[in-house]
C-alpha positions in Angstrom: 1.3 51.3 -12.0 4.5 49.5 -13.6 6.4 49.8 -9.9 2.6 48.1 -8.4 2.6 45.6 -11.1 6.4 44.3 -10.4 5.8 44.8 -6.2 2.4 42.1 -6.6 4.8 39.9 -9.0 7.9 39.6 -6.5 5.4 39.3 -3.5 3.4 36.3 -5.0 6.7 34.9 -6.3 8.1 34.8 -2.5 5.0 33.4 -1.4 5.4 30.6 -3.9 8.9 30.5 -2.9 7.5 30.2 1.0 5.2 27.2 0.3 7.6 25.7 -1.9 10.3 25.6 0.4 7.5 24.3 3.1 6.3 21.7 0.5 10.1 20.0 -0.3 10.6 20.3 4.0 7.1 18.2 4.7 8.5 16.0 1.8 11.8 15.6 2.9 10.4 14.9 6.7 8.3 11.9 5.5 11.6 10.3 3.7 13.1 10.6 6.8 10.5 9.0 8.9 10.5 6.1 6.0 14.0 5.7 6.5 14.1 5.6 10.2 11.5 2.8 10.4 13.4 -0.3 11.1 11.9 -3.6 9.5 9.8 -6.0 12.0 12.0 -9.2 12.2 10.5 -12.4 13.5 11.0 -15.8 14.5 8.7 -18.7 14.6 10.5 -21.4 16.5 10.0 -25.1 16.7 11.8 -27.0 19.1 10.7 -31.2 20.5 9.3 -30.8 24.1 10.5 -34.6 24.8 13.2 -36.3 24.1 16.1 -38.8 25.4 18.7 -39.5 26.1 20.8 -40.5 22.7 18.1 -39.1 20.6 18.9 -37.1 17.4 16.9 -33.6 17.8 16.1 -31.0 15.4 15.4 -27.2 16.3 13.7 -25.0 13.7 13.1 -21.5 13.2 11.1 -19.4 10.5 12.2 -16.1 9.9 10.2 -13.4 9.1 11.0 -9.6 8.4 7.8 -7.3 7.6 5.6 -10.9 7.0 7.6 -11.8 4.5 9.7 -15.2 5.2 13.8 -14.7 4.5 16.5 -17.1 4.0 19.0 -14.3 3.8 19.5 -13.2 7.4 22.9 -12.1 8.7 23.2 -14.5 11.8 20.8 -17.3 12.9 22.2 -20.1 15.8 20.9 -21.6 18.7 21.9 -21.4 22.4 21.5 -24.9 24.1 21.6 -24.8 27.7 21.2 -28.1 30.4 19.9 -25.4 33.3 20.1 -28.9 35.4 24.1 -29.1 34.7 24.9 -25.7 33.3 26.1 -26.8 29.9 25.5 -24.4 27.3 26.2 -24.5 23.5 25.5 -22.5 20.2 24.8 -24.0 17.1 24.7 -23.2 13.7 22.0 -23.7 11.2 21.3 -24.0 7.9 18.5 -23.4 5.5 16.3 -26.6 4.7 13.8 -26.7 1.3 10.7 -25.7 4.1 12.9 -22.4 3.9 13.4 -23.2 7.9 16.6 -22.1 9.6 17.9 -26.0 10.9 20.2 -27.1 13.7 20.4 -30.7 14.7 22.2 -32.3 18.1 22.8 -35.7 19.7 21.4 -35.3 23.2 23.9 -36.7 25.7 22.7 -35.7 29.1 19.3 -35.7 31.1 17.7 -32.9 32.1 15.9 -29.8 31.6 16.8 -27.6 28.3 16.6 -24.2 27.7 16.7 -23.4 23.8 17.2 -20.1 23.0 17.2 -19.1 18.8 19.2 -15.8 18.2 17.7 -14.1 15.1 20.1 -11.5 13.9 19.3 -8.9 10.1 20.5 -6.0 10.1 20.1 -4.0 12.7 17.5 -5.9 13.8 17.9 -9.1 16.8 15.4 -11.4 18.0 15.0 -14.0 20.9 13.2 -16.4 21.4 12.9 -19.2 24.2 11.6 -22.5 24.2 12.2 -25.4 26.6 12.9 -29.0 26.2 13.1 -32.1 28.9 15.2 -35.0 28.3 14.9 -38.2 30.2 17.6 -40.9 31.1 21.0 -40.9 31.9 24.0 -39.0 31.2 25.2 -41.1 28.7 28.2 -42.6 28.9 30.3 -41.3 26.2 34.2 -40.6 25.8 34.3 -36.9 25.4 30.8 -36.0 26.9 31.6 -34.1 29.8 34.5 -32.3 27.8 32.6 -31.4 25.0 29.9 -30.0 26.9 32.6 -27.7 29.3 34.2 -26.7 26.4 31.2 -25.3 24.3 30.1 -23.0 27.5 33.4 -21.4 28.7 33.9 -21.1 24.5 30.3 -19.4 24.1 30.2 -17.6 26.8 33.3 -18.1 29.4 33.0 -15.5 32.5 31.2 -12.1 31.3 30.3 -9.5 33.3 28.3 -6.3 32.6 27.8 -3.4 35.4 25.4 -0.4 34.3 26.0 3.1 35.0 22.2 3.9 35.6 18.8 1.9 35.6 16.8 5.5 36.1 15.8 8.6 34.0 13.7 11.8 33.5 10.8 11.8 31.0 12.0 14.3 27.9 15.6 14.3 29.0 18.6 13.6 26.8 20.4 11.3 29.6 23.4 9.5 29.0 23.5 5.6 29.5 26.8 3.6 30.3 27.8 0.0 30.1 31.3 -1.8 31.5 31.8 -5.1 29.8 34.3 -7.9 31.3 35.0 -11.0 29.5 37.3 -13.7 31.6 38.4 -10.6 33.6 39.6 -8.3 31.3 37.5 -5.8 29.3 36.1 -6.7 26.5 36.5 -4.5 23.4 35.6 -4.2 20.1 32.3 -5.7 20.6 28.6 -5.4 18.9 26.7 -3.5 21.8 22.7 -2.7 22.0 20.1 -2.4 24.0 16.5 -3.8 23.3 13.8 -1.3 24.7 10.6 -2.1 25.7 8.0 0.0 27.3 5.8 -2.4 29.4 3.2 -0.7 29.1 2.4 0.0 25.5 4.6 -3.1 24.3 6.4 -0.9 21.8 10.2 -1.8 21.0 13.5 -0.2 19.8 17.1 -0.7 19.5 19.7 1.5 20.3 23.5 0.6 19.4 26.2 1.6 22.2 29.5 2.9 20.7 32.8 2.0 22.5 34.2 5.4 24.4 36.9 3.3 26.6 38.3 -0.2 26.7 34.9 -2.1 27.9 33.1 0.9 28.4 29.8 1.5 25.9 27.8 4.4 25.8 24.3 5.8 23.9 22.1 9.0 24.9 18.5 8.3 24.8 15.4 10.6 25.3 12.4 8.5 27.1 9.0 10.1 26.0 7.1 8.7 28.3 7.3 7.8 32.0 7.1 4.4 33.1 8.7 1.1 33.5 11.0 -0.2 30.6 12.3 -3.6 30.2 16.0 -3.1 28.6 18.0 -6.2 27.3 21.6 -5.9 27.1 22.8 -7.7 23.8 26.7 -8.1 23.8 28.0 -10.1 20.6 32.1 -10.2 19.5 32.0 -12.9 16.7 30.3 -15.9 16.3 30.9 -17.3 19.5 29.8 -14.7 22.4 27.0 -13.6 22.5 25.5 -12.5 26.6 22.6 -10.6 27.2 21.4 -9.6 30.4 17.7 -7.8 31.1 17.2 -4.5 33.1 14.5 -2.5 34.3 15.0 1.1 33.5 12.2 3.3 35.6 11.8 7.2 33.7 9.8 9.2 36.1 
């Protein structure tokens, strides 16, 4: 009876050890899947539709990350591009008493503006586009046209990105490539992610690319589900360059 009595004892005591063990696994599985879930940043931006010539404009963005508004965010600027003459500038902003992210300009050429606010906390990044027409002339001022050449080959200069694929399998691990140029030479030690977007179910990720060769950025990614994705390229190396370029990947 004494060797029955210890055999039920040790056989309930694994069995509590079983469901324990399961127990601390669920647990430690819903910590994980906490900490995978990446905050929802957004931006709210407010930018004049009209303007002239001369004018003094104002852009404005809120930023927002789970609902709640933040004046703390790594990197907020805008990208101010003529898409008439090709001049293209960042600014910097700064936080008004509204709790708005600010940048202000002196327009000094006519045409039609596309203003871009890049949203950077994190590990999260957001775009967003708005446009702006400006009437008149180019106005006639001393250092104009070299201010507004300097700005875009500073920003930006000549950068190039080439993509080893644009395709994948559904439920394969399938490495993805990217060769980065800047000014002809490849650019290095750079921020690197992609923005993922399934079309058709409008749900989003990141995915940072680490540097493997001079220029060359990798990532392995798993698509789920078949079907078209819109990727955007996000290239950043300080606070002056910062290209992105948008793909279509297709997983079949």
């Amino acid at each position: 009876m004494r060797k029955i009595a210890l055999t039920a004892l040790a056989l309930i005591s694994s069995v509590a050890l079983v469901a324990c063990n399961d127990n601390e696994e669920k647990n430690t599985d819903k910590v994980e899947k906490q900490e995978v879930k990446a905050a929802v940043l957004k931006a709210d931006v407010t930018v004049p539709k009209k303007a002239e010539v001369g004018d003094k404009v104002e852009f404005k963005v809120k930023v927002t990350e789970d609902g709640k508004v933040i004046t703390n965010a790594s990197e907020v600027t805008f990208e101010v591009e003529n898409a008439d003459t090709h001049s293209d500038k960042m600014l910097e902003t700064k936080v008004n008493k509204d709790n708005d992210y600010v940048a202000e300009m002196t327009v000094k050429e006519a045409g039609n503006y596309e203003i871009t606010a890049h949203v950077t906390n994190g590990e999260g990044h957001e775009m967003v586009d708005a446009d702006m027409k400006v009437a008149g002339e180019v106005a006639k001022t001393k250092d104009n046209d070299h201010d507004s050449t300097e700005a875009h080959e500073h920003a930006h200069g000549d950068t190039t990105a080439t993509f080893s694929q644009t395709t994948a399998k559904k439920g394969e691990n399938t490495n993805f490539s990217v060769t980065i140029q800047h000014d002809g030479k490849a650019l290095t030690d750079a921020r690197v992610r992609f923005q993922i977007t399934n079309n058709a179910t409008e749900e989003a990720g990141w995915l940072t690319l680490k540097e493997k060769a001079d220029g060359t950025y990798e990532v392995k990614n798993t698509f789920n589900d078949a079907g078209t994705y819109k990727v955007t390229l996000h290239v950043e190396k300080g606070k002056e360059l910062h290209f992105h370029e948008e793909k279509t990947f297709t997983v079949k």
